[in-house]
C-alpha positions, -999 to +999 in steps of 0.1 A: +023+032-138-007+008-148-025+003-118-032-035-133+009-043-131+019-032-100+007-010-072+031+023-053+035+015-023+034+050+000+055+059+034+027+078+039-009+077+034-021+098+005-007+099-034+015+130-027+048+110-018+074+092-039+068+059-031+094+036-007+083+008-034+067-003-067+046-037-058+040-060-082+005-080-082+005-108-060+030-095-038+025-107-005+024-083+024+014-082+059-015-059+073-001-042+108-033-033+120-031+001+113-056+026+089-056+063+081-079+086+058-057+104+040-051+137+026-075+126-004-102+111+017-094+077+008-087+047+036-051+037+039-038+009+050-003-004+064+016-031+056+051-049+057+066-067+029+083-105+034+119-082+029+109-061+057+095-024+042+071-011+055+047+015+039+008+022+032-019+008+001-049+025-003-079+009-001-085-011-035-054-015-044-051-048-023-066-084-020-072-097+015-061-136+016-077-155+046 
């Protein structure tokens, strides 16, 4: 997918799962205070969506709001 649409968002850290979602930009989510490195090296972090599903971005692929 074109990583300037929509982002996959993981159950797991790392690339190598199917993703529980495909986010689209702008999508709000809330950080639960949790990071990984994952099996690529890359920071991971988790989040929860406004309808409840929960799964990792990797760092990048995400805009903190204040």
């Amino acid at each position: 997918s074109n990583p300037s649409v929509a982002v996959n968002f993981r159950p797991a850290p790392g690339t190598g799962n199917t993703p529980v979602s495909v986010l689209a930009l702008a999508t709000p989510v809330q950080f639960l205070d949790e990071q990984q490195t994952g099996p690529d090296g890359l920071q991971w972090l988790r989040f929860r969506t406004q309808d409840g599903i929960e799964g990792w971005l990797r760092e990048g692929t995400f805009v903190p709001v204040a």
